[in-house]
C-alpha positions as CSV (number, residue, x, y, z in Angstrom):
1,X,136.4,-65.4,189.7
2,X,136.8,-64.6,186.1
3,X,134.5,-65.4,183.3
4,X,136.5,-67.4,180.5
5,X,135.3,-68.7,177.0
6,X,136.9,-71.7,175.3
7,X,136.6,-72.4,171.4
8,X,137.0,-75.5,170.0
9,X,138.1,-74.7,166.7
10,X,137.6,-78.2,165.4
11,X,139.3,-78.4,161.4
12,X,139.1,-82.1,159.7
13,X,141.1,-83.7,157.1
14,X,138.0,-84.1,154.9
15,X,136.4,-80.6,155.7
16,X,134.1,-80.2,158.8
17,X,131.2,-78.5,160.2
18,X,130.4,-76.6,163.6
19,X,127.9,-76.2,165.5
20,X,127.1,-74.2,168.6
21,X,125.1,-74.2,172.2
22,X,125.2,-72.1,175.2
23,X,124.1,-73.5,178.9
24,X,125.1,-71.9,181.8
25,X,127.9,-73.9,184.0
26,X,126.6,-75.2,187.3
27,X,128.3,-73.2,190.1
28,X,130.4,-76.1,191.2
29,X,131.4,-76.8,187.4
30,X,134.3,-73.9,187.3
31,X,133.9,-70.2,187.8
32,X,130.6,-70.0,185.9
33,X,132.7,-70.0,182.3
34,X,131.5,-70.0,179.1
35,X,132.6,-71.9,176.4
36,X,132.4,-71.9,172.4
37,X,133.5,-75.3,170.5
38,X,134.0,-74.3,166.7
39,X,134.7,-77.6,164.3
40,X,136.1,-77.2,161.2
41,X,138.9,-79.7,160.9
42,X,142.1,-80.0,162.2
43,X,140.4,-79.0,165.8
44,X,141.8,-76.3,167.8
45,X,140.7,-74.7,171.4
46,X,140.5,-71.0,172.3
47,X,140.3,-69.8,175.5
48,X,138.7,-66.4,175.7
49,X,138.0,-64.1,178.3
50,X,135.0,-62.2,179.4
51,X,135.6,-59.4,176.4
52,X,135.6,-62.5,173.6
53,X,139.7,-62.2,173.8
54,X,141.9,-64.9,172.8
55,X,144.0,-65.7,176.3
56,X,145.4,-69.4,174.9
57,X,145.2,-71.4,171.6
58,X,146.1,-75.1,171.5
59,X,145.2,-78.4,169.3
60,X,143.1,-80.8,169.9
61,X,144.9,-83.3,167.1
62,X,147.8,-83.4,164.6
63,X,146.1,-81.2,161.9
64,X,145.4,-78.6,164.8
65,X,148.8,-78.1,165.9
66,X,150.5,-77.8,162.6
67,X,147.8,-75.1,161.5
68,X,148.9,-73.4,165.1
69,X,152.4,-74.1,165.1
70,X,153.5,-70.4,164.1
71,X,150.6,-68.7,165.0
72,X,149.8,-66.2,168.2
73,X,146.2,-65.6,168.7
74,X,146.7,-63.9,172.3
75,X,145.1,-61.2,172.1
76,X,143.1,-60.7,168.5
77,X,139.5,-61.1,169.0
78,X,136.8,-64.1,168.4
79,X,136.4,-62.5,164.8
80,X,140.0,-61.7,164.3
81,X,141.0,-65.2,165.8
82,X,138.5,-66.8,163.2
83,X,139.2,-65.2,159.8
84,X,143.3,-66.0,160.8
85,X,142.5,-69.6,161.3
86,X,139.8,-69.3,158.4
87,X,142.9,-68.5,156.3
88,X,145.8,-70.7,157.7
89,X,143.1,-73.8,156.6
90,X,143.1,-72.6,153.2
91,X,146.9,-71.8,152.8
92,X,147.6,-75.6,154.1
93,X,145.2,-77.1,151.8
94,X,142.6,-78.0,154.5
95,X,140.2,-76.0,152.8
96,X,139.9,-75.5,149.1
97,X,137.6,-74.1,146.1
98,X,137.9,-77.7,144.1
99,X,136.1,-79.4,148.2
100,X,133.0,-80.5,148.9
101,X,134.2,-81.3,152.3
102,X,134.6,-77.4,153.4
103,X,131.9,-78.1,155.9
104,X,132.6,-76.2,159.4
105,X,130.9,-77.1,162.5
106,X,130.6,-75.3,165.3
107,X,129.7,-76.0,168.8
108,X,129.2,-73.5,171.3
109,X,128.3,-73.2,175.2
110,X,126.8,-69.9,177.4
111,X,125.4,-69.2,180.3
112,X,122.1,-69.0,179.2
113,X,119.4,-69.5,176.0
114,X,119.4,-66.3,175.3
115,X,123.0,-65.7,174.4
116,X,123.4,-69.1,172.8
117,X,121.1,-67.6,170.1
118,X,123.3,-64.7,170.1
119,X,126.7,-66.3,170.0
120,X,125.3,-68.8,167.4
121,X,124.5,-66.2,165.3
122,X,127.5,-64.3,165.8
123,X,130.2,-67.6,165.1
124,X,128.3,-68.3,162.2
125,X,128.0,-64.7,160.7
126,X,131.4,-64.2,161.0
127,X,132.8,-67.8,159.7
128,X,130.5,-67.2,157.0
129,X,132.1,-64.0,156.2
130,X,135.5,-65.1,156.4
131,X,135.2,-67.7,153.7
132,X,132.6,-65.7,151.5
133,X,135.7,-62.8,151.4
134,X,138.2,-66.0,150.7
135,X,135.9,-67.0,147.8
136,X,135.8,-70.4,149.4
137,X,132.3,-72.0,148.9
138,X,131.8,-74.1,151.9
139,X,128.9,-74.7,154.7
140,X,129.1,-73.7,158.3
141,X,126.3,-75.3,160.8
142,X,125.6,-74.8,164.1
143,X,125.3,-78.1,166.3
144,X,122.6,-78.5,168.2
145,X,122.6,-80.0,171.5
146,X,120.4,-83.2,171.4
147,X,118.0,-84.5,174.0
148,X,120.0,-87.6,174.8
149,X,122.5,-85.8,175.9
150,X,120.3,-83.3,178.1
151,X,119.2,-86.6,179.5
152,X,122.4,-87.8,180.3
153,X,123.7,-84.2,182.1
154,X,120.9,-84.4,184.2
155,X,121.0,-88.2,185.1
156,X,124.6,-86.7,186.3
157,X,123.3,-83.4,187.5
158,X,125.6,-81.9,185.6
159,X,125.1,-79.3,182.8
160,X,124.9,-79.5,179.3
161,X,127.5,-77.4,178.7
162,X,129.7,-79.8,181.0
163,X,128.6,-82.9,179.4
164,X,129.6,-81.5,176.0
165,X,133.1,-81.3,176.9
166,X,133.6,-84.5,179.1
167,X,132.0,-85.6,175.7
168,X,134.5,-84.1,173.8
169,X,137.5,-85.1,176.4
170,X,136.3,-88.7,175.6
171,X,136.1,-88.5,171.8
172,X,139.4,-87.3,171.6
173,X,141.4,-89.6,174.3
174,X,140.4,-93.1,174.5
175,X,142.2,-93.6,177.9
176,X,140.0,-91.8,180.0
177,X,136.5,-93.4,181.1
178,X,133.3,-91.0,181.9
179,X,132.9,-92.8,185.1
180,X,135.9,-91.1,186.1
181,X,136.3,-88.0,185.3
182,X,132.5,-86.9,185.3
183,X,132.8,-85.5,189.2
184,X,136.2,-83.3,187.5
185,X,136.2,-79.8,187.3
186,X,136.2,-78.1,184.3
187,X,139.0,-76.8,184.3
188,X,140.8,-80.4,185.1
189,X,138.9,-81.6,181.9
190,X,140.6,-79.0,180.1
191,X,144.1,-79.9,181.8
192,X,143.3,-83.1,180.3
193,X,143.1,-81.8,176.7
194,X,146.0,-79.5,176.9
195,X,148.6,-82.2,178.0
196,X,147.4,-84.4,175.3
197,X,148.0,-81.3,173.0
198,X,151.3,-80.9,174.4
199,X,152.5,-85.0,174.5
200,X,151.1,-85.2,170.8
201,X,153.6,-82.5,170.0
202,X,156.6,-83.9,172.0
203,X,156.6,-87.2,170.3
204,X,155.6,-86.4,166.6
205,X,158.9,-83.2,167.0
206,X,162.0,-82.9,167.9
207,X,161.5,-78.9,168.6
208,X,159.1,-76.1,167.6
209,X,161.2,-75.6,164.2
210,X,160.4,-78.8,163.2
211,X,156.7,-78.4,163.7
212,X,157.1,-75.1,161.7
213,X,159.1,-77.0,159.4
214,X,156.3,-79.0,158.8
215,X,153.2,-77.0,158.3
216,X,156.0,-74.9,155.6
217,X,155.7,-78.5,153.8
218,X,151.7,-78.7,154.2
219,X,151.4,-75.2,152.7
220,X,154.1,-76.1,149.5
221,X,151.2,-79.2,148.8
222,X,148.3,-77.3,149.2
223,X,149.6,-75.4,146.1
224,X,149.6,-78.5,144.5
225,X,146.3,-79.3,144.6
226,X,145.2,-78.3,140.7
227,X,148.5,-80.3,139.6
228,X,147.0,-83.5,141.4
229,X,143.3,-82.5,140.1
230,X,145.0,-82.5,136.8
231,X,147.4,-85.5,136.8
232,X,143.9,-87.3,138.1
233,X,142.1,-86.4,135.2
234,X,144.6,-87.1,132.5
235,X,145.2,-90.5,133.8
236,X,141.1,-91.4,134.0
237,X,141.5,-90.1,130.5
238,X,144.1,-91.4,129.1
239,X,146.2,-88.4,128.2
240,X,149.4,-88.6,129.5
241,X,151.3,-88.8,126.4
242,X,150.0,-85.8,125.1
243,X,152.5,-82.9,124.8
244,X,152.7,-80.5,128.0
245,X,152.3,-77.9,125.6
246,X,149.7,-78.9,123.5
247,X,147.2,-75.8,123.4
248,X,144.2,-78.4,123.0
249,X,145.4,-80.1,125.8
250,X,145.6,-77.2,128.0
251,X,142.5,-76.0,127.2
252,X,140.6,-79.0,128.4
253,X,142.6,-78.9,131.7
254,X,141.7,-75.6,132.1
255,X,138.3,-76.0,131.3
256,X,137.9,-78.9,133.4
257,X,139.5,-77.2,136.7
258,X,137.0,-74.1,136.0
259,X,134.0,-76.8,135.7
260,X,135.1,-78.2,139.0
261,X,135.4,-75.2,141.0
262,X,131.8,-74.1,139.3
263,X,130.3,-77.4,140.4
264,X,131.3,-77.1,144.0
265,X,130.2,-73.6,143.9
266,X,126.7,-74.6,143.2
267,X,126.4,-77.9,145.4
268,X,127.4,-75.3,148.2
269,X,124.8,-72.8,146.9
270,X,122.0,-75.7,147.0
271,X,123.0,-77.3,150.2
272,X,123.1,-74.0,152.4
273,X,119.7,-72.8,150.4
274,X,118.6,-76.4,151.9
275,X,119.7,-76.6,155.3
276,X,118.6,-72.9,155.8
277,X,115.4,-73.2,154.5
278,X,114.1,-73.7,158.4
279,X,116.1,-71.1,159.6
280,X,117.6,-68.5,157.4
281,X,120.0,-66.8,159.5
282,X,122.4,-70.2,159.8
283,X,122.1,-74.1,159.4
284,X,121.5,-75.8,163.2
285,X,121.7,-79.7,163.3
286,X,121.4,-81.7,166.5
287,X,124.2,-84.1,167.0
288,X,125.8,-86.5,169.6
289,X,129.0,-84.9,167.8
290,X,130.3,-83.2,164.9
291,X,131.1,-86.0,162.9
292,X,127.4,-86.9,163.1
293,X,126.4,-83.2,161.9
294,X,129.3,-83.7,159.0
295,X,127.9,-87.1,158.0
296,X,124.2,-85.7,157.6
297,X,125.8,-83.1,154.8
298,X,127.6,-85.0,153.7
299,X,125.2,-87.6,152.7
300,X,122.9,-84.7,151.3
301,X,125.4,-83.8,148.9
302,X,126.0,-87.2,148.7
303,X,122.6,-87.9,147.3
304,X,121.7,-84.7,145.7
């Protein structure tokens, strides 16, 4: 049987965060696979094999399938796969230097401790890298896996890895109850996932040109994100009768974009020196899910 890793690239509206765990996948839970579940918001799955290469890419919601709808990972590796998907978020406008929701989350699933510690590492390293060579200040965290849900996989004697993804299954389609699919397969739980991926598409376009059509728009508006910054700003300020070229007036727009991207910087520079300070090679958090891992940051930036 071959050895397969899936990646939940996971890439939210409002900027997300990943985390990662390994466990090693009961012999009746699939093939002994291992599995990687990246957030970062839209979500999207990768499906690699035993060499970390990308066999199959698909959505896990809307945002996920416009940022995949002309892409072809087959083939590129976990770090090529990454930095392409690092970049398609930041050419739609997913992720972007005036943010503080670039928070990526990553969640990911081995066979055993010791090459969760190397995987976590590795995911984070190399989503940190990405962005740092995008000049996109942002926070990527590692989810922990929490002792509830430990509990919970063995009340099922199931694994943790297992649980994870039923959990995810759940979170993602509200028509399917635990107490049903908790005796599936793995790989049925992921059939699960990729015919919601595929359905979701079907209804929301007519064809795959439409879809590209579509994230062609989504790229046109991210570039007019510091024209919306700026129409913001002159309406809390009263300046809309000003001249459009009026040099004082430009000067304070520009000014106030620069002051904006410089503020983000640092509340990036403060929250990572924070959320490190236990562990300096990445951030971990334990969650029940990524949105709980996103609302803990959140809240620190929040209040800080």
């Amino acid at each position: 049987m071959k050895k397969v890793i899936i990646i939940i690239v996971s890439i939210i509206v409002f900027g997300l965060v990943s985390g990662s765990s390994y466990y090693f996948i009961k012999n009746n839970e699939s093939n002994n696979a291992t599995y990687v579940i990246v957030s970062i918001n839209p979500e999207i799955q990768l499906k690699l094999n035993k060499k970390d290469i990308v066999k199959e890419a698909i959505g896990l919601e809307a945002a996920g399938d416009l940022v995949l709808a002309d892409l072809n990972l087959n083939g590129k590796t976990l770090s090529e796969a990454m930095d392409i998907i690092v970049k398609e978020m930041i050419s739609t406008g997913y992720l972007h230097e005036y943010s503080e929701n670039n928070i990526i989350i990553s969640t990911i699933i081995a066979r055993d401790e010791e090459k969760q510690l190397i995987l976590e590492q590795e995911i984070a390293k190399t989503l940190e890298e990405s962005l740092h060579n995008q000049n996109m200040p942002s926070l990527v965290a590692i989810r922990g896996v929490t002792d509830e849900l430990k509990t919970k996989a063995a009340l099922n004697n199931i694994s943790n890895s297992k649980m994870i993804l039923i959990s995810k299954a759940l979170e993602l389609n509200n028509d399917l109850k635990e107490e049903d699919i908790i005796k599936d397969s793995v790989n049925k739980i992921q059939g699960y996932l990729k015919k919601q991926s595929k359905d979701r598409i079907d209804k929301a376009y007519e064809n795959k040109e439409s879809l590209i059509k579509a994230k062609e728009n989504k790229k046109i508006e991210a570039k007019q994100i510091p024209a919306a910054i700026e129409m913001t700003y002159k309406l809390k300020n009263n300046m809309l009768n000003f001249k459009l070229n009026d040099e004082k007036t430009d000067k304070i727009i520009k000014e106030h974009l620069e002051t904006t991207k410089e503020k983000v910087k640092q509340v990036f520079e403060k929250t990572n020196k924070e959320f490190k300070k236990n562990n300096n090679h990445y951030v971990l958090i334990k969650a029940e899910t990524e949105k709980e891992v996103k609302n803990q940051i959140k809240n620190y930036i929040k209040n800080n």
